[in-house]
C-alpha positions in Angstrom: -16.9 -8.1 -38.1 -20.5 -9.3 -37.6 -23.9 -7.2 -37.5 -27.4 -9.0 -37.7 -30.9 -7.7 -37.7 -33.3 -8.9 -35.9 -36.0 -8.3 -37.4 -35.7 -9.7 -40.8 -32.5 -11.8 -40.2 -30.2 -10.2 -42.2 -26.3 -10.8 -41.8 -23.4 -8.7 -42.8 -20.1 -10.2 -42.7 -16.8 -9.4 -43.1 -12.9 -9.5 -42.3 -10.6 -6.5 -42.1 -6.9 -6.6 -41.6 -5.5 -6.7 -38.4 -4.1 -3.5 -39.5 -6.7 -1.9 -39.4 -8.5 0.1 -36.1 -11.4 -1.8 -34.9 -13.4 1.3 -34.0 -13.1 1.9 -37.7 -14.3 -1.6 -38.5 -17.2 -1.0 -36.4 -17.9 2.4 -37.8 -18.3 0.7 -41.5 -20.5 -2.1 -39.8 -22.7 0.3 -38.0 -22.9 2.4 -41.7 -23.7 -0.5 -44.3 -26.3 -2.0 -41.6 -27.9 1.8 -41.6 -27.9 1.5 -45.4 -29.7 -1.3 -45.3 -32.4 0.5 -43.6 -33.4 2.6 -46.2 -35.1 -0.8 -48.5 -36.9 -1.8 -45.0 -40.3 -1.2 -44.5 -40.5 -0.6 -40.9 -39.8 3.4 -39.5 -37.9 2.9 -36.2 -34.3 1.1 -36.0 -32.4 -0.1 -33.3 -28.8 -0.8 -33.7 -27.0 -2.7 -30.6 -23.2 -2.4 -31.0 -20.5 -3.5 -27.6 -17.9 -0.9 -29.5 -18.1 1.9 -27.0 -15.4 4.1 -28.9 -17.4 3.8 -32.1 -20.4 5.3 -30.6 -18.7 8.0 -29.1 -16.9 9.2 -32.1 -20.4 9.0 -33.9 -21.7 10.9 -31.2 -19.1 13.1 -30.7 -18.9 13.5 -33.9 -15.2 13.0 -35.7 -15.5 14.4 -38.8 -11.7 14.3 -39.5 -13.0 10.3 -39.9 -14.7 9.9 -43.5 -16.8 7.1 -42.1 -18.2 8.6 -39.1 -19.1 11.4 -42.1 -20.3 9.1 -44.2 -22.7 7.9 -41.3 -23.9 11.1 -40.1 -24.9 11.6 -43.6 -26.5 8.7 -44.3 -28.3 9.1 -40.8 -29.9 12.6 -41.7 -30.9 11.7 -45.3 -32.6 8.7 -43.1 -33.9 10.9 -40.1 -35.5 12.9 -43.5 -37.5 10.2 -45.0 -38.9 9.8 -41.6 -37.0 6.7 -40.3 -36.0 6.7 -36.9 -32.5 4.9 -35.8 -31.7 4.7 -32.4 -28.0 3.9 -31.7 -27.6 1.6 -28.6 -24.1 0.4 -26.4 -24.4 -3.0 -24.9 -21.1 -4.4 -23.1 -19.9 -7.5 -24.2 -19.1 -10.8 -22.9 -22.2 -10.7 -20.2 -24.2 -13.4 -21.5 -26.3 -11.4 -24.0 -27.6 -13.6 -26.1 -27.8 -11.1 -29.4 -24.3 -10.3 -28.7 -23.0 -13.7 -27.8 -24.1 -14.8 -31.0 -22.6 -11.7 -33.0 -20.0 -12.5 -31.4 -20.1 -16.0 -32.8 -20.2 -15.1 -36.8 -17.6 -12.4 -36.4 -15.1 -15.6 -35.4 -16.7 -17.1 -39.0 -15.2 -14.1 -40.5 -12.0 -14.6 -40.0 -12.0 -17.4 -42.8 -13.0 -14.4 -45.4 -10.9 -12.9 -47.6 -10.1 -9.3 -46.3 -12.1 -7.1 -47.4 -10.3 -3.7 -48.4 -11.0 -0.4 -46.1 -9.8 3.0 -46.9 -8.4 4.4 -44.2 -8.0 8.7 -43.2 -4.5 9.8 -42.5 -5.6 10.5 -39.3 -6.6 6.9 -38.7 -3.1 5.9 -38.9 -1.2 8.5 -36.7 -1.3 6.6 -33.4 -0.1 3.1 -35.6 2.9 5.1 -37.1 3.7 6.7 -33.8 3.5 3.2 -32.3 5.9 1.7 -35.1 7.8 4.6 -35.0 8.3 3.9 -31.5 9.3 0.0 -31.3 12.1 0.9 -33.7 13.5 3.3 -31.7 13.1 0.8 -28.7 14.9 -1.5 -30.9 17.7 1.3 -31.6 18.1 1.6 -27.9 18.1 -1.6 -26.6 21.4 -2.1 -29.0 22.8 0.8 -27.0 23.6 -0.7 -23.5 27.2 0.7 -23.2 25.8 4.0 -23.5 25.4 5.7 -20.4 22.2 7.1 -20.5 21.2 3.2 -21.2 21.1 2.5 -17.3 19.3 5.7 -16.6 16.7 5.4 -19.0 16.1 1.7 -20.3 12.8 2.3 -21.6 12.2 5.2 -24.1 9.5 7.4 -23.4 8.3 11.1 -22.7 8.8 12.7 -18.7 6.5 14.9 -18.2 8.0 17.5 -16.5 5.7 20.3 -16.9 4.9 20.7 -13.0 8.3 22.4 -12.4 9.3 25.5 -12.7 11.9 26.2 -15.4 15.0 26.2 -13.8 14.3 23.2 -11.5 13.8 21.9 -15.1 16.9 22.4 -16.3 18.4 20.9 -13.1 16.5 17.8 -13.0 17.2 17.3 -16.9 21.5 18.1 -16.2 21.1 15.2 -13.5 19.7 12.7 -15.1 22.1 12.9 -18.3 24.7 13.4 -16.1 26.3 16.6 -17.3 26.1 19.7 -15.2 28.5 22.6 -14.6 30.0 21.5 -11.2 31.0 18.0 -13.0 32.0 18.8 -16.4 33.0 22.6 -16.9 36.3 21.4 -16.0 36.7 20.4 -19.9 35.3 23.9 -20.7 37.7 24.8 -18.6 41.1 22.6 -20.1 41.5 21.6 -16.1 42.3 18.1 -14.6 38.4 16.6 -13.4 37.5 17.6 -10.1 37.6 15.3 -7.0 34.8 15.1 -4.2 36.2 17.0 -0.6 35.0 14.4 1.1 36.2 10.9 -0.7 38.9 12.2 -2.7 37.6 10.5 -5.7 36.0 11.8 -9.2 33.1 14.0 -8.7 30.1 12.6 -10.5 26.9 13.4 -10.9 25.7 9.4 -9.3 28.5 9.6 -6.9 26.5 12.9 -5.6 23.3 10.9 -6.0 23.8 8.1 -4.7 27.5 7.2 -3.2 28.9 10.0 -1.1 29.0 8.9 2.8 29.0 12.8 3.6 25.2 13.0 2.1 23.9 9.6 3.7 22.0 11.6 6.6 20.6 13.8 4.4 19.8 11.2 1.4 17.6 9.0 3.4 14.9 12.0 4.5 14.3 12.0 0.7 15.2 8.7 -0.9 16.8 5.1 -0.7 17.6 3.7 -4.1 20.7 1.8 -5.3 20.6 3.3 -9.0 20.3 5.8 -10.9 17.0 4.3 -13.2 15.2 3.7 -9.5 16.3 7.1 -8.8 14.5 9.0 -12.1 12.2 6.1 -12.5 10.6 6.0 -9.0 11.5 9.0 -6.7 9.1 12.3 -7.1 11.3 15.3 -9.1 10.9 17.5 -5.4 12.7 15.0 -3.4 15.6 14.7 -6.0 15.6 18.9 -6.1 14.9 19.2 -2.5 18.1 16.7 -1.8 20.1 19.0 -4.0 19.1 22.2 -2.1 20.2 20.9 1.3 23.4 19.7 0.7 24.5 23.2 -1.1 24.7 22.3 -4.4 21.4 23.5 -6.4 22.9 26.8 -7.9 26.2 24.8 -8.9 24.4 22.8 -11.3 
C-alpha cells in the first residue's frame, strides 16, 4: 500500500499479507496519512484514494471495523482543532497521473517485510466462509458415485424463497430424488414400483426426463438431457408446472 502527499512529499509505505482484506489495508492508509495531518501547518486536506469500498465503509460508517473507528475518531479530534479533510474517490487505471504513480510505489512495497495488522472478527467472516467452503467443494468433488453428485456438482445455496411452501417441499423431494410415489414402497416392505407405461422402475429422472408417455407434455416446459441441466437451468414453475399436468403433484 502506497499514500503520498502532495503538498509536502511525504510517502507512507507498506506491505500487508495477502491475507489480509484490502479495503482494510486502505482504511489504515487513509488513517496514518490523517495522523499525519495533525503536525502539518496548513488547515484544509485532501485525501485521493481509488478504493471505493473504503470510502463507503468510512462514510457509512462500520463501526463493527476498529479502523474505520479509529478514523472517525481521529477525523473529529481533527475537524476540532479546526482542520478540514476532505475525503475524495478517484478510479484507477485512467491515466491519473497522482494515482498512476501511487500506484507505482505500492508495487515497491511488495519487497517490504509485512507489516502486522490486527484484524476484527468480523473482518474475517467472509475468508472463513470462503475456506470453509473450498473444503467442502473438495469433500464433494471426492463424492462422484454419490447420486446427488450429478444433480448438484457445484455446492452452493438455492434460493428457493419465491415458492410457496409446499411447492418447496416438492421441488426439494425431486431434486434429491426421494418422494413418496418412488420410495414409500420401502416404508411400505413392498417390491419397487414400475412405471404403467414402460414397465420399468419408477424413478424420480425416469419421470423427469425418460418416459415416452410425458414427451408431449415435457417439451411445453423443458428440453434437457439431465438432471443438473434440469435444476441447474430450467425456472422451479416449469419443473412444478410439468408435474401438475401429468397428475402427479399431490403424489409427491
Amino acid at each position: 500500500m502506497f499514500f503520498l502527499t502532495a503538498s509536502n512529499r511525504l510517502k507512507f509505505t507498506f506491505n500487508v499479507s495477502s491475507g489480509s482484506r484490502k479495503a482494510l489495508g486502505n482504511i489504515t492508509g487513509i488513517s496514518t496519512v490523517s495522523r499525519n495531518c495533525t503536525t502539518c501547518n496548513s488547515k484544509k486536506f485532501a485525501i485521493f484514494s481509488d478504493s471505493l469500498s473504503s470510502l463507503l465503509a468510512i462514510n457509512n460508517r462500520h463501526l463493527e471495523t476498529g479502523y474505520v473507528q479509529k478514523l472517525i475518531t481521529d477525523y473529529s479530534q481533527l475537524s476540532n482543532s479546526g482542520k478540514i479533510i476532505i475525503l475524495i474517490w478517484i478510479p484507477s487505471h485512467i491515466g491519473i497521473r497522482g494515482n498512476d504513480l501511487a500506484d507505482e510505489a505500492a508495487k515497491s512495497a511488495l519487497n517490504l517485510s509485512m507489516s502486522a495488522l490486527k484484524c476484527s472478527a468480523t473482518d474475517l467472516y467472509t475468508d472463513v466462509a470462503n475456506h470453509c467452503q473450498r473444503l467442502w467443494q473438495a469433500e464433494w468433488d471426492g463424492c462422484v458415485l454419490n447420486k446427488l453428485h450429478s444433480v448438484k456438482p457445484l455446492l452452493g445455496y438455492s434460493n428457493l424463497s419465491s415458492l410457496s411452501r409446499q411447492d418447496a417441499v416438492v421441488l426439494r423431494r425431486l431434486r434429491i430424488g426421494h418422494t413418496r410415489l418412488t420410495h414409500s414402497y420401502l416404508l411400505n416392505r413392498q417390491d419397487q414400483p414400475e412405471c404403467s407405461h414402460c414397465a420399468c422402475a419408477l424413478t424420480v429422472a425416469h419421470v423427469l426426463l425418460e418416459c415416452n408417455h410425458y414427451n408431449v407434455v415435457r417439451q411445453r416446459y423443458f428440453n434437457v438431457s439431465s438432471l443438473h441441466e434440469l435444476f441447474d437451468m430450467v425456472n422451479a414453475q416449469n419443473i412444478l408446472g410439468f408435474i401438475r399436468d401429468i397428475g402427479l403433484y399431490r403424489l409427491l
